[in-house]
C-alpha angles and dihedrals in degrees: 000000000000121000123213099218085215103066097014092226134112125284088227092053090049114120095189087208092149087051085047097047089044096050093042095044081044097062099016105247138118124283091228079066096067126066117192110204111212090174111042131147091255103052099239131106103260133204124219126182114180087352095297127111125254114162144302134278094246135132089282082065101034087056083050101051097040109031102016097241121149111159094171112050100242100126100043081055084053092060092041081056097054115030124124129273 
């Protein structure tokens, strides 16, 4: 069982609330909407929004919640995606 050093508590029991909050504040959509994955197939930490794959809780998406960074485009790709219609 793997330990994140920052809450002390199991990946598995993680809940990820402040990821989900961000990403829906983010694009402006509900929270019921995104799906984080702890145990998925890859071993990474995947985000799901409607079912469908849109990424992976990693350093890229840490910079960007945190510090806004996003060198490479990704997230604003993320609102284009999922704005209303």
């Amino acid at each position: 069982m793997k330990i994140n050093p920052n809450t002390y508590e199991s990946e598995e029991q993680r809940d990820f609330r402040k990821e989900i909050c961000f990403i829906a504040k983010y694009l402006d959509i509900p929270v019921g909407r995104i799906y984080i994955d702890a145990n998925h197939p890859t071993g990474e930490h995947v985000i799901f929004i409607d079912g469908k794959y849109n990424g992976y809780l990693d350093q890229d998406f840490y910079w960007f919640m945190l510090d806004g960074l996003d060198p490479y485009g990704e997230y604003e790709e993320w609102r284009k995606l999922h704005e209303k219609i």
